[in-house]
Structures are given as structure tokens and as C-alpha cells.
N, C-alpha and C positions, 0 to 999 in steps of 0.2 A: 478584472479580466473581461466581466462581460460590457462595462463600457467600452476597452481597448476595441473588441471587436465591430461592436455597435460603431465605433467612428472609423475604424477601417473600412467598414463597407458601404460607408458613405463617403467616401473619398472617391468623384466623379470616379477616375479611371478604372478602379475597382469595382465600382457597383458597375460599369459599364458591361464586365467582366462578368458580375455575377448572373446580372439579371439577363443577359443572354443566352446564359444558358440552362435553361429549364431545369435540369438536374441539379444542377447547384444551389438554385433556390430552393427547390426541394428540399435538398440537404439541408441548408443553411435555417430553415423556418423547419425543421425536425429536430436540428440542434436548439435554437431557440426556444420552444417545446418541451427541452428537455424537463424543465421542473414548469409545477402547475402554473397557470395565473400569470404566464412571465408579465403582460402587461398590468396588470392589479384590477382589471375587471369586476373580481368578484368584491377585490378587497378595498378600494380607493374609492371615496367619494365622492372626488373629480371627474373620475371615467366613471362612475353608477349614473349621475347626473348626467352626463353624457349620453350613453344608453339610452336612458329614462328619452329625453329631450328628442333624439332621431326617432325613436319608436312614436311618442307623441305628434312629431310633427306629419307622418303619414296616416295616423289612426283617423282624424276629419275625411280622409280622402277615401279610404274604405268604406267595402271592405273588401276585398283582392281574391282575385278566385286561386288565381298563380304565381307564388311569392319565391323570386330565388335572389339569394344571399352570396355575393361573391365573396372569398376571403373570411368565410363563418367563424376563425376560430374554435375555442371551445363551444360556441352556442349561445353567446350572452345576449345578443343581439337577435340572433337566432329564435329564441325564446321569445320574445317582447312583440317578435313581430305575428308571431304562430296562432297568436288569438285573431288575429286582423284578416286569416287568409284558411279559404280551403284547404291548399295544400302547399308547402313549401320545401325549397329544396335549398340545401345550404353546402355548399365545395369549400374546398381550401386545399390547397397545394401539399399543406402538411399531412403525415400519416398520423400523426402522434394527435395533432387539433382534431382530425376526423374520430380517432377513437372517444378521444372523450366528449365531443361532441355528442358523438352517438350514443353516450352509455348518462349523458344530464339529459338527451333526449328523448328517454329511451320511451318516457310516459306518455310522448305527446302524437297520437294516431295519425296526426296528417303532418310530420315534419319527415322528411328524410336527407342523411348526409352523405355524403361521398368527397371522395379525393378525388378532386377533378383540376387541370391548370386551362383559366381563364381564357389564357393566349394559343394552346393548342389542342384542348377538346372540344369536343362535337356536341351540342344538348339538341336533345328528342324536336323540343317544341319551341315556342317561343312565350313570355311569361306577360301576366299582368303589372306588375313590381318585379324589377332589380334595384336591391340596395347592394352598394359599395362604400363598405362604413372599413379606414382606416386604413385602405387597401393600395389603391393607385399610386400611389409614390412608391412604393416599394420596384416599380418599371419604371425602366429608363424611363428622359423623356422623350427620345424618338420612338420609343411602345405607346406611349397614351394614343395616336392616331389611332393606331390599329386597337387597340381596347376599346378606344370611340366609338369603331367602326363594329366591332363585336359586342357591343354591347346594345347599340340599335338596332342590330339583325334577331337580339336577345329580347328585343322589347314587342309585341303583339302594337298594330295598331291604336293609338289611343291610351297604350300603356305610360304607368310613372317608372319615374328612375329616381332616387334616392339615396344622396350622397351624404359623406358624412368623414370629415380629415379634418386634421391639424392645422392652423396657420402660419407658415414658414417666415422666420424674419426674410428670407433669401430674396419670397416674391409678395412679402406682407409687410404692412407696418408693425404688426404685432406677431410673436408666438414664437416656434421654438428655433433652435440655431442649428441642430444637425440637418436638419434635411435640405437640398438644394433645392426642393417644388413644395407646396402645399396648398390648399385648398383654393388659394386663388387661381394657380396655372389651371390645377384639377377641372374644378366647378365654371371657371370662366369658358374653357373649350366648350364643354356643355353646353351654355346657355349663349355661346357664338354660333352654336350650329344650328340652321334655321328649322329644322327637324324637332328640337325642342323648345317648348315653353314654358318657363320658371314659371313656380305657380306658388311658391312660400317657400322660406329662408330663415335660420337662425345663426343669429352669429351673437360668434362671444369670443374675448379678445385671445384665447389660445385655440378655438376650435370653430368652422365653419358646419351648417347644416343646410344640405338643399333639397329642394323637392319641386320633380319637373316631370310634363308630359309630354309624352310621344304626340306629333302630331297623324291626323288620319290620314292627311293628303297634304 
């Protein structure tokens, strides 16, 4: 059942469907949610290595006064990054990821989470680190502009951004077959837009890792 739906909603005119309308990805990543761990974060050694590798790859470049996490899920990422920064702040669309995020983070004095969606809320300030680990496929791709565009307005002068996806057979030589976009369309916009500059990168033949700064002027 839950592959059935997993490739339903990657069927272009469906996801087109979904992801336009805010409440429904809500929905739909609440249902997903429904039981723990849906992706194996906690439990798969594939995605721990994963984790592990994104958090590494920004620890040289700290340490981060203002760390936010789009798409936090439960916090795994969340976590890894919270030693590296003052204060961070981690959203996700889901109500069910925000809970539990909140209650694995509940030790950690300068972490906080919320349900927030990327594409139509408002944040206070603008951050030293935005990481978006696993997140941006999930929008269309006539949303990645405008996520581009909010997520530089998200970034403080001189700020990193810190990506972190899949490699889609679709726009890759290598990696997985449901998605229509993955880390190449993602991370390439990035590193096309003259505003940033690649500064270290891990690749590995199912997953893409980037790390880029904001320029000052």
C-alpha cells in the first residue's frame, strides 16, 4: 500500500496537484508520519552514513551562530547539526515530525522546532546556515525558483547553505528511479546562481552533498 501511494504521488500530474496545494502536503507528510522512522533514519545504515557525512561536511566551516533546518523531520539531522551552532531552528510542514522532533529534542537548550511551510511562512530573521537535507523534490519544479528565492532572502550576508538529496536516474547518471528531479536539477540552480559560491561537495553514487556561501556583495 504504501509503495502504491509513494508512486502515485510521483506521477508528474499528481504531484503537480499535490504540492500545490499547501494543505495537502500537509496532509500527506502527516500521513506519511503515521508510524515512526518512516524513512529508516534511525535504523538504516545507508541513511546514518548519510547524516553522519552532511553534518561533517559543514562542521570545518563552523561554527554557526544561526542554524535553520528546512524539512527537520523527526530531528536526526537536527541533532548532528545543534553542536555546531548557537541556536537553531528546525520546521517541517508535518505536525506529527514536529512532535517528535520536539520531544528527541527536548535536551538540547538551543534547538527549537515548529511547523512552519517553507513556501508560505514568514521567519523573524535571517540565519548563518540553512540546511535542506532531503527536502526540495518534494515541490514541484516550477517551486524550486521561488524556494531559491526564499531561501536567499533566508540566508544573512556571507551565510552557508547546505544541501543534501538523492541522485535521480531522471536528471543523473546514477540513483533512484521514482523521483523526476534530484540532486543535480536541486544543487545545480544553486551553484548557477551568481549569489552563491560552492565551497565543498560529497558525492556518492545514490546521494549528493553540498556546501555553499552566500556572497556579501
Amino acid at each position: 500500500m504504501f509503495g502504491f501511494i509513494h508512486s502515485l504521488v510521483n506521477i508528474p500530474f499528481v504531484k503537480k496537484m499535490i504540492t500545490h496545494n499547501r494543505l495537502a502536503v500537509r496532509l500527506y507528510f502527516n500521513w506519511k508520519y503515521r508510524r515512526e522512522d518512516p524513512y529508516g533514519l534511525r535504523t538504516q545504515d545507508y541513511e546514518i552514513t548519510k547524516l553522519d557525512k552532511t553534518a561533517a561536511l559543514a562542521t570545518p566551516h563552523g561554527p554557526f551562530g544561526s542554524v535553520l533546518e528546512i524539512g527537520c523531520g523527526e530531528g536526526l539531522l537536527t541533532e548532528r547539526l545543534a553542536p555546531l551552532a548557537k541556536a537553531v531552528l528546525g520546521v517541517d510542514i508535518s505536525d506529527t515530525a514536529v512532535s517528535r522532533a520536539r520531544a528527541r529534542l527536548a535536551g538540547l537548550p538551543n534547538v527549537r522546532v515548529e511547523r512552519m511551510d517553507i513556501l508560505t511562512d514568514s521567519f523573524e530573521e535571517p540565519f548563518d546556515l540553512v540546511a535542506a537535507s532531503e527536502v526540495l523534490y518534494y515541490m514541484g519544479l516550477d517551486q524550486l525558483p521561488e524556494a531559491i528565492e526564499k531561501i536567499k532572502n533566508l540566508l544573512k550576508p556571507g551565510g552557508a547553505l547546505l544541501l543534501a538529496h538523492a541522485r535521480a536516474r531522471a536528471d543523473d547518471e546514477s540513483g533512484v528511479d521514482l523521483k523526476s528531479f534530484g540532486a543535480r536539477t536541486i544543487h545545480d540552480l544553486f551553484i548557477a546562481d551568481p549569489l552563491f559560491q560552492p565551497l565543498d561537495e560529497t558525492l556518492e553514487p545514490g546521494y549528493r552533498i553540498t556546501f555553499l556561501r552566500k556572497k556579501t556583495a
